[in-house]
Structures are given as C-alpha cells and as structure tokens.
C-alpha positions as CSV (number, residue, x, y, z in Angstrom):
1,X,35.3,-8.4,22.0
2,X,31.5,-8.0,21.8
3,X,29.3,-10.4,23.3
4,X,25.6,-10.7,22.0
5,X,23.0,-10.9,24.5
6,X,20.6,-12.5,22.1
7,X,22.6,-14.3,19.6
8,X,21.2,-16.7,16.8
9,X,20.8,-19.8,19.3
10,X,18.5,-17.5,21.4
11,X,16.2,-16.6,19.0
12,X,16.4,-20.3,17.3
13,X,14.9,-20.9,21.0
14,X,12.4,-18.6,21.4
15,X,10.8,-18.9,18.0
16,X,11.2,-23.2,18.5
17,X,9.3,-22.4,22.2
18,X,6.1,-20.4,20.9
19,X,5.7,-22.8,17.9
20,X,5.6,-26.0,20.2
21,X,3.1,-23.8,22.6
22,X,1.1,-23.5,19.4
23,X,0.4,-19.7,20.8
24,X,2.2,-16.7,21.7
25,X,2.5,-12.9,20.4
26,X,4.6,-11.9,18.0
27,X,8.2,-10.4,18.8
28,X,11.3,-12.1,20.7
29,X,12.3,-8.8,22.8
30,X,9.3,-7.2,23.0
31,X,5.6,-8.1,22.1
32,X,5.5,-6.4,18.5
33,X,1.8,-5.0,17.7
34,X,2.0,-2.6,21.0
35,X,5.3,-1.8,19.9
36,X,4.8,-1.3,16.1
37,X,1.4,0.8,17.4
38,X,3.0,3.2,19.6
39,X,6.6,3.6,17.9
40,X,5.4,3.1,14.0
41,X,8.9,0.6,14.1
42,X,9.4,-2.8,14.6
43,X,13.0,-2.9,14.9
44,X,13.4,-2.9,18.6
45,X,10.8,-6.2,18.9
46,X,13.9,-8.6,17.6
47,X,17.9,-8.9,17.9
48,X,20.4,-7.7,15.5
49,X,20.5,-10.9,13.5
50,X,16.5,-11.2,12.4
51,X,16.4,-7.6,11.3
52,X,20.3,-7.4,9.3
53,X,20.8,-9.7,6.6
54,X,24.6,-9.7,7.1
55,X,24.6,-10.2,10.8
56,X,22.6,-13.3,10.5
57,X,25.0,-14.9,7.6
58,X,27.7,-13.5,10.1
59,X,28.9,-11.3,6.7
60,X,28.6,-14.2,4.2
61,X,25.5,-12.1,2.6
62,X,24.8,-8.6,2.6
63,X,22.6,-6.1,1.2
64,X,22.8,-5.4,-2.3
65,X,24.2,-9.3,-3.1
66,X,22.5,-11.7,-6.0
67,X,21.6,-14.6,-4.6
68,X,22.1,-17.4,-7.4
69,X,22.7,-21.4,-7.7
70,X,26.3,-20.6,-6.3
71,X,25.5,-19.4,-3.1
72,X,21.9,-20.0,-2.3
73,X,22.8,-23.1,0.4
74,X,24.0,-20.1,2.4
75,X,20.7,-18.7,2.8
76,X,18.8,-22.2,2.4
77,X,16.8,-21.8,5.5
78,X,15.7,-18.1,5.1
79,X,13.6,-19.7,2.2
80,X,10.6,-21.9,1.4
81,X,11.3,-25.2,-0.8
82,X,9.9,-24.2,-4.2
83,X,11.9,-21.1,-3.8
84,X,14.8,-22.9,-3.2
85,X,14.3,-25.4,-6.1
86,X,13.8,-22.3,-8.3
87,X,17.4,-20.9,-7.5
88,X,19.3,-24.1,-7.3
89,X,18.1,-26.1,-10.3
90,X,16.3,-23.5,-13.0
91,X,18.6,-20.6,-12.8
92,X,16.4,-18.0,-11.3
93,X,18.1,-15.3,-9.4
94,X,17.2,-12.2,-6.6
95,X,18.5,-9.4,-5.0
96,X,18.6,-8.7,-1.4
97,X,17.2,-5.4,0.0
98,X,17.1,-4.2,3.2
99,X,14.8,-5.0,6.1
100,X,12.0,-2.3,6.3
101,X,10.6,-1.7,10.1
102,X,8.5,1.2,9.7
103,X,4.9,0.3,10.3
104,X,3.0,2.8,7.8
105,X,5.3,1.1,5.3
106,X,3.4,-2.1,5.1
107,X,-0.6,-1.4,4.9
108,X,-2.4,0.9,3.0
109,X,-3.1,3.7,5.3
110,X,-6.7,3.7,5.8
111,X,-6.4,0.2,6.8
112,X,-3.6,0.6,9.4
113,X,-5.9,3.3,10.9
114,X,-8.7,0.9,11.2
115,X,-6.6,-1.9,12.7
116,X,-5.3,0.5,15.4
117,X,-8.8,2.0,16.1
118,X,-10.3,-1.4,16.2
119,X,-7.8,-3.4,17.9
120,X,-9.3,-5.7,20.6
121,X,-12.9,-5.2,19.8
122,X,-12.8,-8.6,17.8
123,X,-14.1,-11.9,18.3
124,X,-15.2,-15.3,16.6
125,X,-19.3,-16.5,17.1
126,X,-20.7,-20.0,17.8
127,X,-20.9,-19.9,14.1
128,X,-17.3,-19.5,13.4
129,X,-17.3,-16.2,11.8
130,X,-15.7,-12.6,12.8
131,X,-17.8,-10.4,14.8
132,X,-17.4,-7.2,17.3
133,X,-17.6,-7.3,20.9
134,X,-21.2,-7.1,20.9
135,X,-22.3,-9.0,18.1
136,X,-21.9,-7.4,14.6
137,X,-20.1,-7.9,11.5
138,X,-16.3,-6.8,11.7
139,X,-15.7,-3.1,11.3
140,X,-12.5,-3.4,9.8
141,X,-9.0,-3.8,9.7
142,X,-6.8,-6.5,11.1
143,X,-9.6,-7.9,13.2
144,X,-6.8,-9.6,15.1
145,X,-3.1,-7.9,14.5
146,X,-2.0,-10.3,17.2
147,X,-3.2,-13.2,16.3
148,X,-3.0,-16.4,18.1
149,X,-4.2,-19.2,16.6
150,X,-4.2,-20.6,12.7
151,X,-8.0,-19.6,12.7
152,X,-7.1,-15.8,13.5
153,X,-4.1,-15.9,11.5
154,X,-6.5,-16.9,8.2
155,X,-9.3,-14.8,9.6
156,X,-6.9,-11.5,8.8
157,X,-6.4,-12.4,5.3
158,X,-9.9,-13.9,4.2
159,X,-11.9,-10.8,4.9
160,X,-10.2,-7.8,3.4
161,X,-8.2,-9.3,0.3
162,X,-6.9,-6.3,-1.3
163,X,-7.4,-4.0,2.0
164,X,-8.2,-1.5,0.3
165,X,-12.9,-0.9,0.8
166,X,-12.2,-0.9,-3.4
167,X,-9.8,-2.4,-5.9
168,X,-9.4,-2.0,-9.5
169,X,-6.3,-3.9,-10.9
170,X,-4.8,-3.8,-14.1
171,X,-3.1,-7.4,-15.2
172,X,-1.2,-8.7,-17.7
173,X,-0.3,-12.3,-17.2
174,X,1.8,-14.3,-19.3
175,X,1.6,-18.5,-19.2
176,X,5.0,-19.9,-19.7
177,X,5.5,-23.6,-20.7
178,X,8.0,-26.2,-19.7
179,X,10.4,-25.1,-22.3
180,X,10.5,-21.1,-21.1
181,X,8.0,-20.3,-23.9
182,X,5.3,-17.6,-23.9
183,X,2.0,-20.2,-24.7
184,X,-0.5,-17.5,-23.6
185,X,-0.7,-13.9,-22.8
186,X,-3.5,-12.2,-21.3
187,X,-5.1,-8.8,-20.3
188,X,-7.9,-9.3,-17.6
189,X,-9.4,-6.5,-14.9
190,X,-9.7,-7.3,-11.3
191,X,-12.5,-5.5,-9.4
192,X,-13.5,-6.0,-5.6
193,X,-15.5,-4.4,-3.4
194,X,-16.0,-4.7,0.0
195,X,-19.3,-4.5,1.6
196,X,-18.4,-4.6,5.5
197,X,-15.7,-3.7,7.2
198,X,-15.0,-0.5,5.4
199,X,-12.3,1.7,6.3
200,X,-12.2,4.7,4.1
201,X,-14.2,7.6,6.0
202,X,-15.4,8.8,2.0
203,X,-16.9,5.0,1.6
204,X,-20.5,4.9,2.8
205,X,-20.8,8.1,4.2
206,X,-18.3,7.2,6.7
207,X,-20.2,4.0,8.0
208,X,-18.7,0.3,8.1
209,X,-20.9,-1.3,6.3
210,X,-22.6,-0.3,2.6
211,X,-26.5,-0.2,3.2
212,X,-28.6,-3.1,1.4
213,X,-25.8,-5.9,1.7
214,X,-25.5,-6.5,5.1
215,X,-25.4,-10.5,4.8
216,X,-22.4,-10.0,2.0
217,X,-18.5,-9.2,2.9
218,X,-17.4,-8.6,-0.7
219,X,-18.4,-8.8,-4.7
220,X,-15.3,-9.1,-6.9
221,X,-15.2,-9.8,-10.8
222,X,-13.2,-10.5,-13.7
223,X,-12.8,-9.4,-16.9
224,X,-10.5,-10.2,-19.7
225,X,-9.5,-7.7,-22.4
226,X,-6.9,-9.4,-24.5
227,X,-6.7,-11.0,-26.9
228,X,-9.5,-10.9,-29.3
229,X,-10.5,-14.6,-28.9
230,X,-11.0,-14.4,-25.0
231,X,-11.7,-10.9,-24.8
232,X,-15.1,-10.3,-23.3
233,X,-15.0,-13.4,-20.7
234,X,-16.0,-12.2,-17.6
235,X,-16.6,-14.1,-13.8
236,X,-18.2,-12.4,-11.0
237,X,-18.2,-13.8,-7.1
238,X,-21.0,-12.6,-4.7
239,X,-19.2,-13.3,-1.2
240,X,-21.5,-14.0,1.5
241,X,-20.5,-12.6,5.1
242,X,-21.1,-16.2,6.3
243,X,-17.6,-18.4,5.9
244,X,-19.5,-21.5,5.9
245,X,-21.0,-20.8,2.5
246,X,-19.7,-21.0,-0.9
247,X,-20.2,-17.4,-3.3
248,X,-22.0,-17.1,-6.2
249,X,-19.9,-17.6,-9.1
250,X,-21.1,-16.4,-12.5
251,X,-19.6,-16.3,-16.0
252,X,-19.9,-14.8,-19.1
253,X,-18.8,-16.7,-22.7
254,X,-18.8,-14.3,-25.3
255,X,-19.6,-17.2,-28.0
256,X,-22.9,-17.7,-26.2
257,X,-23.9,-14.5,-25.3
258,X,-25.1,-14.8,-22.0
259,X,-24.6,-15.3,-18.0
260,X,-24.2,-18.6,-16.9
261,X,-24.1,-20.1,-13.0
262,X,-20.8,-22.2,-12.1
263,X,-20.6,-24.7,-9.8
264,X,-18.8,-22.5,-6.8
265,X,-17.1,-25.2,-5.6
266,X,-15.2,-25.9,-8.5
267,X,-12.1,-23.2,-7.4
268,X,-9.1,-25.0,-8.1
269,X,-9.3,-24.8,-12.0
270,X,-7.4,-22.1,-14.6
271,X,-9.8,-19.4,-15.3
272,X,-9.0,-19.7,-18.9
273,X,-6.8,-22.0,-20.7
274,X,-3.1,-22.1,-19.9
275,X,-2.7,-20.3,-17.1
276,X,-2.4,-21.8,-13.6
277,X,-4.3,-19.0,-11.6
278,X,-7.6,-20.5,-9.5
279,X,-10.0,-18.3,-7.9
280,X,-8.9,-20.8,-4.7
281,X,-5.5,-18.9,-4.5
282,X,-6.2,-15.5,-4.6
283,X,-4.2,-13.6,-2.2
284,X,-3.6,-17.0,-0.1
285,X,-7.4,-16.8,1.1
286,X,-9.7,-17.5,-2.1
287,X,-12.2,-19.7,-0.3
288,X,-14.6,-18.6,2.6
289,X,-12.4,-19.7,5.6
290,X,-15.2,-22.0,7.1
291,X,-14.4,-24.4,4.0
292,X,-11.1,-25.0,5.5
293,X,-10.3,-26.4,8.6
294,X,-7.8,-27.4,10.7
295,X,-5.7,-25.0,10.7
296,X,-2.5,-25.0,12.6
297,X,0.7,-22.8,13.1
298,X,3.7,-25.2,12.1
299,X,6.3,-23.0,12.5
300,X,7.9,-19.4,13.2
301,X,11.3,-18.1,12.2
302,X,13.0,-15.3,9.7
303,X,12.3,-15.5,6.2
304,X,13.4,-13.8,3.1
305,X,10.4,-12.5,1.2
306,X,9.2,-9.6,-1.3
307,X,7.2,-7.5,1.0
308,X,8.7,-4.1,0.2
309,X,10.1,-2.0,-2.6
310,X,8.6,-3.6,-4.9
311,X,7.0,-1.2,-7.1
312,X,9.0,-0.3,-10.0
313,X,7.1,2.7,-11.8
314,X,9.8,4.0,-13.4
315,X,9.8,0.7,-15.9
316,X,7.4,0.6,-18.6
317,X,3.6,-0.3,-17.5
318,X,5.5,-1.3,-14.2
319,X,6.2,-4.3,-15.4
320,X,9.8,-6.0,-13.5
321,X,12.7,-7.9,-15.9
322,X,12.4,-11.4,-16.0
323,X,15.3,-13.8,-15.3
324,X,15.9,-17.7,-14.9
325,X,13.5,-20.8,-16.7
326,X,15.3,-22.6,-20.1
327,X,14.8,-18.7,-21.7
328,X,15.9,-16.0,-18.9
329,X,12.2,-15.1,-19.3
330,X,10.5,-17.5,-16.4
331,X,10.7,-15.3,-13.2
332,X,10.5,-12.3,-12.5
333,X,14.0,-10.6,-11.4
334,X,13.3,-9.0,-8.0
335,X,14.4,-8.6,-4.2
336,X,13.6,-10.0,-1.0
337,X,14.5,-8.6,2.5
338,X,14.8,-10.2,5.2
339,X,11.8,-10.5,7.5
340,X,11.9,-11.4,11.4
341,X,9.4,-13.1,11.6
342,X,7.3,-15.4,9.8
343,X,3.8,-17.4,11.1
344,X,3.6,-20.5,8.9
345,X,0.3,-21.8,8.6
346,X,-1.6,-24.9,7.1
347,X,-4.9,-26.1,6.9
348,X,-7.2,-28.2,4.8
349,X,-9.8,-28.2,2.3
350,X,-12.3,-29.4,4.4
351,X,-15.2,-28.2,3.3
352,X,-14.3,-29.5,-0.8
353,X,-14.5,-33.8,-1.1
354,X,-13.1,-33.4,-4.4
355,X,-10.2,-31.2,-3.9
356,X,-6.9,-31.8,-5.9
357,X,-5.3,-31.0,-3.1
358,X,-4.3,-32.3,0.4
359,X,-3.5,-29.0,1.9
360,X,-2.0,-25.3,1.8
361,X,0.9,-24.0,3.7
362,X,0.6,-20.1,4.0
363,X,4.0,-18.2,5.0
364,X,2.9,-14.7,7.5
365,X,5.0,-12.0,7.7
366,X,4.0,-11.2,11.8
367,X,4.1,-7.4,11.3
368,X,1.4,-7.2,8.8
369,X,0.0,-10.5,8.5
370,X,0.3,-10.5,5.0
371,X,1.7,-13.7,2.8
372,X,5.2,-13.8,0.9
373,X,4.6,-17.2,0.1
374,X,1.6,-19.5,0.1
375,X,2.5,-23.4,-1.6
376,X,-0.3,-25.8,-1.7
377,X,0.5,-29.9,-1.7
378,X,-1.7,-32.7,-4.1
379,X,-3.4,-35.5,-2.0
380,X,-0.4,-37.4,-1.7
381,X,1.4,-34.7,0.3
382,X,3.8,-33.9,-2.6
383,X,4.7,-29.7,-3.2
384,X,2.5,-29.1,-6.6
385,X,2.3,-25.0,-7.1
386,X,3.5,-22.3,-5.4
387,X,1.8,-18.7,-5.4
388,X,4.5,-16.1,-4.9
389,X,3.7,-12.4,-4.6
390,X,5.8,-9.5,-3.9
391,X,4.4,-6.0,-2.3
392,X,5.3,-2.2,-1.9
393,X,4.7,1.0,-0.9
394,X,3.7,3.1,-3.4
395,X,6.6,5.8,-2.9
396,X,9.6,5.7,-4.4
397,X,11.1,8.4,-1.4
398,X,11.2,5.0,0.9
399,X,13.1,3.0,-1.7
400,X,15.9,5.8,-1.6
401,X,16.5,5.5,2.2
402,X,20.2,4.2,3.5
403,X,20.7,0.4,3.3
404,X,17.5,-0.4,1.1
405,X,19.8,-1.8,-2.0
406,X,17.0,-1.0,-4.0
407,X,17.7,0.7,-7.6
408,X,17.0,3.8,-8.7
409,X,13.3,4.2,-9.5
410,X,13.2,7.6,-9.9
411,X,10.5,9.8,-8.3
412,X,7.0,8.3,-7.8
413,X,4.5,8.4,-5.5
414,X,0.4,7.3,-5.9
415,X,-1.4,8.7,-3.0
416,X,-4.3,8.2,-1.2
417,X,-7.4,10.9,-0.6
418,X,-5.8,12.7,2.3
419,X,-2.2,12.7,1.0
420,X,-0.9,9.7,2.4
421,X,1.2,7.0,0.6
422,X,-0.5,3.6,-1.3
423,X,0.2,0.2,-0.7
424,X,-0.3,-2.9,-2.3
425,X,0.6,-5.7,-4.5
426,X,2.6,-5.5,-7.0
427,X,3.3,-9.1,-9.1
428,X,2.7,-13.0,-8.6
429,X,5.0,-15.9,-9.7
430,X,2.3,-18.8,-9.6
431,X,4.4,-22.0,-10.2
432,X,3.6,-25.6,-10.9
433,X,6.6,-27.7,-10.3
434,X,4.9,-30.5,-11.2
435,X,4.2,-29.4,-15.1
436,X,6.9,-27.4,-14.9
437,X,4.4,-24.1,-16.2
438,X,4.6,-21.0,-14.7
439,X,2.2,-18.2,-15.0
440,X,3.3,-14.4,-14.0
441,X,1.5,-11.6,-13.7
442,X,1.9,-8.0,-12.2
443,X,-0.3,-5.3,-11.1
444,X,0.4,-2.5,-14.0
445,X,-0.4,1.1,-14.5
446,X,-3.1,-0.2,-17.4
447,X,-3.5,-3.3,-19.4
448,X,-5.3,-3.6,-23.3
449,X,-9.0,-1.9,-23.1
450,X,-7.7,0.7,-21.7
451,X,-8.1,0.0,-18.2
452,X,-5.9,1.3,-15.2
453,X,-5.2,0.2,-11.6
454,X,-6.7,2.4,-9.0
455,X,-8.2,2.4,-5.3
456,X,-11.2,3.9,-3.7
457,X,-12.0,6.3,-6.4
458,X,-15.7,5.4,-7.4
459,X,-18.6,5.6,-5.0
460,X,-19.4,1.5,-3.8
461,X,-23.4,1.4,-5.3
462,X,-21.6,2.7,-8.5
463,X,-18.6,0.7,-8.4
464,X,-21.1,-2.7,-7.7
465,X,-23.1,-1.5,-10.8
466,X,-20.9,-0.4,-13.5
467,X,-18.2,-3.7,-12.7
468,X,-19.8,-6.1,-10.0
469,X,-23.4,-7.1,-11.9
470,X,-24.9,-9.4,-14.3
471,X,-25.8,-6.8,-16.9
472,X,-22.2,-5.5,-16.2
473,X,-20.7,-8.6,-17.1
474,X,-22.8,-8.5,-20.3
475,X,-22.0,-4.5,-20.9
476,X,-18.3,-5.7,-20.4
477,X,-18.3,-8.3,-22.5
478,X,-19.4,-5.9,-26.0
C-alpha cells in the first residue's frame, strides 16, 4: 500500500494557510520562482495531485477526457462559476491536456530573460508606481515573479500587456446573440508598443527605455478592417508611465473624416456595436492600475485553465472549432490543463464614480502570473461577463510530448530573432451571462486588409509612426 506524504487535505491546508496570511510565495514543497529559475521546471514545487489531473480526481478524470454537462460536478471546483455555468446549462464542452511545467514554456523568451535578470531590483514609490532599486522606471520583465500582495500581483500584468517590447495582432471577432446567431463579425488590428521596460536587446539599441518618451509606458491602437461599413474606425491610447492617470484615447470615424478626443474614462463600453469587448478588459489589466484599488488576494488553489497548447496552426487562419450555445457555434472547443496553483485577485474601480461595475476578480496562474480567467461583477455584486483567454507556445514539438492529449497539429514553429520559441495569446471567449451575448475572437495568422500577426519585427520610432499616431489613424482609415 502507498501512503502519500502530501495528500489532497495537505495541500487544501497549505493553500487555505497562505490565503488567510494574505502573503506567502508561491509553491507548497518548495518556494517556486527559485525553483522554476534554476531548474527551468515547476514540477517538483507541488505534490502529485496539483500537477496530475487523474491523481487529484483519484482516476475519475484523466488526460485526453471531454469534460461535458455529464460529468463536470466532478471537476466543479477546479473551475471558476461562469465556466461552470457554461458546461452545465449551455452545452459547451473541453478537453483536458496535460499539465506543462517547463518554465521557457510559458513566457515569451525575451521576457523570461528579463524577469530572471531583473529579479529583486523592483520596488513601488510614494507615488504608487513601479520603479528600480534606485529610482527609475522598471526595466522589464516580471517586476515582481514572486509577488506578494494584490498590488504586485496586478503590477505584473498592467505594465507589459502583450510581453512582447511590440505587438501586432491579427483578429477576427465574431458577436453572437442570445439565440447562437452570428449578429456581427469583424476584422480589427491590434498594435502596442512599449516605451519602458523593453526587453529585446534589438529594441532601442539595447536600452530599456525608447528615447523621447520617458514619462509614457506604452501607445497601443486599433484599427478595424472589415466590413466595409466600419472599416477604417480606428482608437489609439497614449499610456502614461504614471498609474494614477487616465491615457489619451483618440478615435477616428470614417463618416466624419477626422480625429476626435474621447472621454478616457469611459472604458467599459463595446468598441463598436455588438460586440462586448471594452478597452477596460484587455488582458485583465485595461486601466492604469492606480484607478483601482483595493486589491486583495481571496484565494489560492489548483485550477483548470487554457495556458498551454493552445495554438492550432495547422487549422485554417488558426482559427479553433466552436462548440456549445443554442447553435454548437458559441464557444470555442479547446483544452485546459490543470494548473497548481492559482492567485485569485480582486479589486475595485476606484478611481471611475460611474463604473458599471462593482468589481473584478482576476484568476493568476503562480508560475507566470498570467490570467486564465478574469470575471468582472455589476454594482449589485452579481457575475455579469467573463473574459476568457487561452495561451501557447508557439511550437508545435511541445504539443507532441508524452501525456499532453493535445491533437495533432502538425509541424509549426514561429520563432523569435535568436531562434527561440514565441509565446502568446491565442483566443478570448468574452461572455455576458446577463444578455446571454458572447463575443469570440482569436489571434490569427492575418485578418481582411491584409494584415498579419507578428512581434518585434519593426524598429519602435517606426512602429509609433506608421500605426501608433494621429495622421496614422487618418492614413489607416483611407
């Protein structure tokens, strides 16, 4: 007979203890970051049953199963509420893959190397914001990979979204109504650049931070190509490096033929008609993190989320099946692993009087700090939309590894400048349960216009210029 040292009370314990203490590292057996820095594995950081999906359903689930309406109670709390909701009342389905514990699996590389080089050299001014040792703005990475606190916890995601120094993403997005009908599709660009913190030696000259925009973290801009009656629409943010202060937001109409100033603080509203995607929910972090407060860790435990092999390039313009809604069309069909070890966060909108909503819960995964689920609650407290993303590896070798349950996806790989494998996001189920509308959307090869998805491949001034600028929005918009 085998007796486990750490069996499922034990780490029920641990994770119960270090959420009441409202602190603590990450890792039941050992403390993960050292571990994950100087193995490149996680594994050994938790017992058995938080890194095997069959040992911690004691063989009632295993890799490779479908979890549906029939058996979902068994995994009930592995997963969030709106997920849950999802499976047991509008048919949607998913797969379970394996648990990956490699840690150059889940960052993009230059990023990971900036996070390990960095490591301890950050922390938080009088003012509130992110700063090194001795003063200046953060020099990237994970300016805290063991975080502590809520505040460091958001701090990670706010001020590197993509975490790559430069994004271009290719998105088609596709509004469903309450009956599981297609009321809107859309093409639309995503550009970002960051202006501190840069990570890629190639990005200004190997410096930090990109000369003349010292008091800015980031501009990102939007720009939709399809269909012919939006087409030209555009939104630009100028993010200041300050969390206390709202960006610029700027729009371009087509119909009027100009650049027009928004009110910044308006971000919980669709960009364009139908969909229910609001600058306030990108990546979990869309508002400087000074105009929340309060933020708290609520709880820790394993989770089942999409955090790896998620990429599926063999599939036309990557684009994943759909399954579940009134249709079979709502959701997209995909897997979740299980993940040790998840930091659930909430705060508040403080710094927005007006807000529609009370407050956001933000599920971690404590190896990279990156969100599998973030669900945001109306001023009465009551769940009203869920923002779901899944991630990957951009190399189809990993996916082909014993015990990943992942499908054949042929051979793909997109690499970065010296070689090494991309990572990033790869699709988001944004979900309002109270409408009952769902809008999807997933990073693709290219989208209408003719645009494709890409990283770090256009010097920053240029990249700013061309995508990131007034007369760009107007260039972009004819």
């Amino acid at each position: 007979m085998h007796i486990k040292k750490y069996d499922f009370e034990y780490s029920r314990r641990a994770f119960m203890e270090k959420t009441a203490k409202g602190a603590g590292s990450a890792g039941i057996l050992s403390a993960l970051w050292p571990l994950m820095a100087k193995s490149g594995d996680s594994f050994k950081a938790y017992p058995e049953e938080l890194t095997n999906i069959e040992a911690y359903t004691k063989g009632k689930i295993k890799v490779g199963d479908t979890i549906s309406k029939d058996n979902v109670e068994l995994v009930q709390d592995l997963i969030d509420p709106m997920l849950f909701q999802e499976v047991s009342q509008d048919n949607r389905t998913f797969t379970i893959f394996g648990t990956q514990t490699e840690t150059t699996a889940q960052f993009p590389p230059y990023y990971l190397d900036a996070t390990l080089k960095n490591w301890g050299q950050a922390q938080f001014g009088s003012d509130g914001n992110v700063y090194t040792k001795d003063g200046k703005p953060w020099i990237g990475g994970h300016p805290f990979p063991e975080a502590q606190t809520g505040q460091e916890c958001i701090a990670n995601v706010t001020l590197s979204w993509g975490r790559h120094d430069q994004d271009i993403f290719a998105i088609p997005t596709y509004a469903l109504d309450s009956e599981g009908d297609v009321q809107y599709e859309y093409h639309f660009v995503w550009a970002q650049q960051q202006t501190q913190g840069l990570v890629n030696p190639a990005s200004a000259n190997g410096g930090t931070s990109l000369a003349g925009h010292e008091d800015m973290i980031r501009f990102q801009s939007v720009w939709f190509t399809a269909p012919n009656d939006i087409k030209g629409t555009a939104f630009m943010n100028e993010w200041y490096y300050d969390q206390a202060k709202f960006p610029e937001l700027y729009g371009y109409l087509p119909a009027f033929k100009r650049v027009r100033r928004f009110p910044t603080n308006q971000r919980f509203e669709p960009l364009v008609a139908g969909i229910n995607l609001f600058l306030s929910d990108a990546w979990a972090a869309g508002d400087p993190m000074l105009t929340w407060g309060n933020w708290k860790i609520v709880h820790r435990g394993p989770f089942l989320g999409a955090m790896h092999y998620q990429w599926r390039p063999n599939l036309d313009n990557w684009t994943h099946p759909t399954v579940g809604g009134p249709k079979g069309t709502t959701y997209y069909n995909v897997g979740k692993s299980l993940i040790p070890e998840v930091i659930v966060l909430e705060g508040e909108p403080t710094g927005f009087p007006r807000a529609p909503l009370q407050k956001r819960r933000i599920y971690l995964d404590a190896r990279n700090l990156e969100y599998p689920q973030a669900i945001s609650y109306d001023r009465r407290g009551e769940i009203w939309k869920s923002f779901e993303p899944g991630f990957s590896m951009y190399d189809t070798s990993m996916f082909k590894k014993p015990g990943t349950g992942v499908p054949d996806c042929g051979d793909h790989v997109v690499k970065a400048s010296d070689g090494r494998s991309e990572w990033s996001w790869n699709w988001v189920i944004s979900n309002d349960i109270q409408s009952k509308r769902v809008t999807r959307f997933c990073q693709s090869e290219h989208c209408q216009g003719g645009w494709k998805s890409g990283y770090d491949q256009i010097e920053p001034n240029k990249f700013i210029s061309d995508y990131i600028t007034q007369s760009a929005m107007r260039r972009l918009g004819t």
